[in-house]
N, C-alpha and C positions, 0 to 999 in steps of 0.2 A: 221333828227334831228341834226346830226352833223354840217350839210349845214346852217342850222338855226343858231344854235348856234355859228357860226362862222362870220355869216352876222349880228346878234345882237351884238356882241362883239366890231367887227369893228365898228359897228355905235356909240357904247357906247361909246369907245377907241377912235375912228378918226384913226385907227390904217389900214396900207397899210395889212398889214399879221397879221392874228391866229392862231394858233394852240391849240386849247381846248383837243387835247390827254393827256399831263400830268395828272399824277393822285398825284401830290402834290408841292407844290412848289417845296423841294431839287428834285425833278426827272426835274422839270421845270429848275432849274439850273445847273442839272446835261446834260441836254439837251444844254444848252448855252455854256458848257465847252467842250462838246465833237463836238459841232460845229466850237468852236472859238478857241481853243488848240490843243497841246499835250501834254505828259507825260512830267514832266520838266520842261515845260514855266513854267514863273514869273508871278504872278494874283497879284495884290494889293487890300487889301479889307480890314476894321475894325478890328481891334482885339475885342474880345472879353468881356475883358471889358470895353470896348469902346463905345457896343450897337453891333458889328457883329454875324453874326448867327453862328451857326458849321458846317452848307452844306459850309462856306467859309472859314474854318480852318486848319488850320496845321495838317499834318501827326501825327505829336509826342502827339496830343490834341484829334486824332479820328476825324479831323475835313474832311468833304466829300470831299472837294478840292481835300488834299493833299492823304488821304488812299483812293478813287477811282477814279481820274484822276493824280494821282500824280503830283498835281503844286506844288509850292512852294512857298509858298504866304509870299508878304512883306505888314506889313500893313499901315494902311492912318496916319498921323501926326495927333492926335487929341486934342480938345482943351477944355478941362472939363468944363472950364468957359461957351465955349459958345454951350457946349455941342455937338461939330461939326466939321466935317473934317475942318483940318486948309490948307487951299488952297495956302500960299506962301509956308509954308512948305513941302506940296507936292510936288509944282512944283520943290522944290529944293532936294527933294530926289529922283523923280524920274530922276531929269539931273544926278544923283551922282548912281545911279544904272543902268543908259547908259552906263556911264563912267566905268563901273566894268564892262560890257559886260552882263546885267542882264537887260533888257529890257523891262520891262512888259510886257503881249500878252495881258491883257485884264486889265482894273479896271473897280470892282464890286461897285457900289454904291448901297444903302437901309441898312436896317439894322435891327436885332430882335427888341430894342428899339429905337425908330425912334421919335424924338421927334420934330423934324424941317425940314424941306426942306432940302436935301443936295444941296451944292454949283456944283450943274452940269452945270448950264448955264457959271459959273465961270473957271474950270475946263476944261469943253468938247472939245473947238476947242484947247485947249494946249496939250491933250490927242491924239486926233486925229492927230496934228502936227506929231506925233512919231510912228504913224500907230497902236498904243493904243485903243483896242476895249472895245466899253463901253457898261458893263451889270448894270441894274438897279434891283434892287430886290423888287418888289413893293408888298409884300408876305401881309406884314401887313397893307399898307396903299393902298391898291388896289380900296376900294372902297370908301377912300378919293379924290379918283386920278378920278374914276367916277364919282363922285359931284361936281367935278371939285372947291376943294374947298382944293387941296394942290398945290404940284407943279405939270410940264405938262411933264414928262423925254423923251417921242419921240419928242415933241421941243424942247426941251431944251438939243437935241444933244446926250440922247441913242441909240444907236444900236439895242438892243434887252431891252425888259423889261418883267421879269418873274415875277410871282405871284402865291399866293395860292387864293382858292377863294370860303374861309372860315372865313377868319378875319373880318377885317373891310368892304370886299364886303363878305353880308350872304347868303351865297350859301351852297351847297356839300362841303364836302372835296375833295378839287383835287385840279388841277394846270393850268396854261395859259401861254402865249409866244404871245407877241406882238412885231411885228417889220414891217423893211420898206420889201417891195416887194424884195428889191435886196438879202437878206438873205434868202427867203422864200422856194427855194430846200434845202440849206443848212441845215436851221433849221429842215424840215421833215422828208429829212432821221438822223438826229441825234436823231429824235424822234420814227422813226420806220422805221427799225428795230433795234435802237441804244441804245433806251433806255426805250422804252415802247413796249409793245406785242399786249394783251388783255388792251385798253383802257379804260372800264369801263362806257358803254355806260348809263347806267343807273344814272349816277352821267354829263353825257354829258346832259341829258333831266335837270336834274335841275338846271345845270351852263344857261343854256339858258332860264329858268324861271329866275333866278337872274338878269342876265343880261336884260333882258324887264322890269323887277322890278326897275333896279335901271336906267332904260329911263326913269319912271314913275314918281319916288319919289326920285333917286341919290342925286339930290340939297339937297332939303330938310334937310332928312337923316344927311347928311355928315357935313351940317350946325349945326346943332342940336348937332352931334358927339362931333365936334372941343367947343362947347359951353360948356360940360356939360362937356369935361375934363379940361378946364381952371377952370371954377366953382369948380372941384373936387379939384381943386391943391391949389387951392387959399383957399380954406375952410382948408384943411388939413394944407397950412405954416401958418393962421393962429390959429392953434391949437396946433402946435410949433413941427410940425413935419418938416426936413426938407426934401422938395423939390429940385432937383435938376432942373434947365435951368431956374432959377429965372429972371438972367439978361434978357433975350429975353421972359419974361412972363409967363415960366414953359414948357408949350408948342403948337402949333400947327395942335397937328395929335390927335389922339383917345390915347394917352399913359400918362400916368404917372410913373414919375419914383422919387421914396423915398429915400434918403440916412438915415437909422436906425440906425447908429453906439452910436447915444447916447442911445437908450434904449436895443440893443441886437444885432440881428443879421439876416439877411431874414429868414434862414431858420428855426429858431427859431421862429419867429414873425410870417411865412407865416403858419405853425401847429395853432400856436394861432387864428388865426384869421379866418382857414379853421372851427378851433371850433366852432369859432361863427357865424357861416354860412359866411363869405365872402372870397369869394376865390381869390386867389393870385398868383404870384409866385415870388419867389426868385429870386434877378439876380445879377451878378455883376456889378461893378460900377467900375467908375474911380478910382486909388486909389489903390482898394482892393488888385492886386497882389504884390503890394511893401508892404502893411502893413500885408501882409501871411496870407490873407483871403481864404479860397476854395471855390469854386462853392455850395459845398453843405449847408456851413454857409456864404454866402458872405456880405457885409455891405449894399444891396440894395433891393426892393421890387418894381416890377415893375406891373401894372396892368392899365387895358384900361376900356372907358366907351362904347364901343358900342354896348354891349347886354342890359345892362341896358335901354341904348337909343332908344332902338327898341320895350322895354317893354312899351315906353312912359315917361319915366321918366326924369325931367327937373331938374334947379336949384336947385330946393327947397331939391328936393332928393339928388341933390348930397351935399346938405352942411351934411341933413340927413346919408348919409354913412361917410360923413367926422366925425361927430361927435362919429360917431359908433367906425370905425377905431382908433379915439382917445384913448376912452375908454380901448380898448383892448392896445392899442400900449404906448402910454404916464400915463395912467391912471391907467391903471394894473387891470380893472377890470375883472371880472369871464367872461370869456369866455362865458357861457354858459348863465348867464343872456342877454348878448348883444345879443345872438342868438334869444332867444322869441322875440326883437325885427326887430333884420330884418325880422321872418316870418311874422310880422306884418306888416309890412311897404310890403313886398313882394304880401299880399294876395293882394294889390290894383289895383298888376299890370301884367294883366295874358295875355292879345292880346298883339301878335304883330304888331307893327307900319309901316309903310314905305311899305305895302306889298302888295298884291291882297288881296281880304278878299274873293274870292272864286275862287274853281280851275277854274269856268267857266270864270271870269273877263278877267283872267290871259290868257287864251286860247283865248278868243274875240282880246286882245293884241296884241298880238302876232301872228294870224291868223294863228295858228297851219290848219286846217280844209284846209285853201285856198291853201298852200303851200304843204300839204301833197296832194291834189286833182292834183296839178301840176305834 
């Protein structure tokens, strides 16, 4: 099953090496630090309100970088307007932490809100020049990246690209590691006996249903994704919510991300709104730690459309949630009315889309039979 699952992967990926033992993305990156580090190197990666994750955070924040591989992460120049690593700026901090004898060992590209392609094709061979190892974190956008319907990170000059593969690819919960052949002892023993034990074999059977799944219907899917979150962003700024990555069309991946500060606060809005059956989360945003926002009330709300999109759900629905969201968010009305109707609007849409519609399909697929007879 393993064997399978590793041969479907690659063909998904185009990827030289897999590793499907992770059993969640931060173990998958936790896997790529203790490959590509030591205690002490320099990682550059996102900050956090920026869009970075906490598996690539600071010691002082809890962030897993820095309290269990001990890096010390410098983060990326970013550029709110266009919501995205600013690439001269980089190149020119990274030449000025050369120059302090602070080096980078690795930059992390991806990020928790991932709203555009990061600039790696831009980036990479200037990385590389300085012996700069590049991880990509492809956790949320993993199964944009299999529809081939974002960007492509082992062309466009990754090293290693980790993911979870639950998000935007719907799978199990657990974790993956793609890279070239030349990392591929590297990466294994960092994964066992370094960072995984017990792999979780039962969650391996259905990373490799997903993977056949999204040979099947990946395009599609992913097309549909990127559609219904433009749709979603564009209903909501015209509902006088705003949206942030306007200039470059809100966004390109399955995310949206809300700046709330004229009617409250995320984590205020995201209780409101869990009320009325839609659910959310809070996040930081640009901004928020200069104006002495916290994490727990920050000025953002971030939320994706690819569960919806799986339920089958198109345009039409998403101006329908945008309106809904209004209500609650601009409008101030009763939570709890808006609620009767999402479950209304929800009874329509109960199959899932993009999938096998029987475990036999899936098995015929995949020639589980032929390969286990081998």
């Amino acid at each position: 099953m393993e064997l399978l699952a590793i041969e479907l992967a690659k063909e998904l990926f185009s990827a030289e090496f897999v590793d499907v033992r992770p059993i969640s993305g931060v173990t998958a990156n936790l896997i790529a630090y203790t490959a590509f580090t030591n205690p002490n190197d320099v990682a550059m990666a996102l900050s956090i309100p920026s869009g970075g994750h906490i598996s690539y955070g600071r010691k002082e924040i809890g962030g897993t970088a820095g309290v269990v591989r001990g890096l010390s992460i410098e983060y990326f120049p970013f550029d709110p307007e266009e919501m995205n690593i600013d690439v001269d700026k980089t190149k020119k901090k990274v030449l000025t932490l050369i120059k302090e004898g602070k080096r980078p060992k690795i930059a992390i590209f991806g990020a928790s809100v991932f709203l555009f392609p990061h600039p790696l094709k831009e980036l990479s061979n200037f990385f590389h020049e300085y012996d700069i190892t590049i991880i990509y974190d492809a956790a949320h956008v993993l199964g944009l990246i299999a529809g081939k319907e974002f960007q492509d990170p082992l062309r466009e000059g990754a090293d290693i690209v980790t993911g979870s593969t639950h998000k935007t690819l719907p799978g199990p919960q657990g974790g993956i590691i793609l890279s070239k052949l030349l990392f591929a002892e590297r990466i294994k023993k960092a994964t066992f006996p370094g960072n995984v034990s017990n792999h979780h074999l039962h969650h391996v059977a259905g990373k490799a249903v997903v993977f056949a799944e999204m040979l099947a219907f990946g395009k599609e899917y992913a097309r549909a994704v990127i559609k219904n979150a433009k749709a979603l962003a564009e209903a909501l700024s015209e509902r006088g919510i705003t949206v942030l990555g306007e200039r470059n069309g809100f966004t390109k991946s399955h995310q949206v991300l809300l700046d709330v500060t004229k009617y409250g606060d995320g984590g205020t809005l995201e209780e409101k709104l869990e009320r009325a059956n839609i659910i959310v989360n809070r996040n930081m945003i640009p901004g928020d730690i200069k104006a002495g926002r916290h994490y727990m009330h920050p000025g953002g709300i971030r939320m994706g459309v690819q569960e919806v999109t799986r339920l089958g759900m198109g345009k039409g629905e998403m101006i329908e949630i945008a309106e809904m969201i209004a209500d609650v968010i601009v409008r101030r009305k009763d939570p709890q009315l808006v609620a009767k109707r999402v479950v209304e609007l929800r009874k329509g849409f109960q199959t899932i889309k993009y999938a096998f519609d029987t475990a036999a399909e899936a098995y015929r697929y995949i020639e589980l039979r032929k390969v286990v007879s081998k």
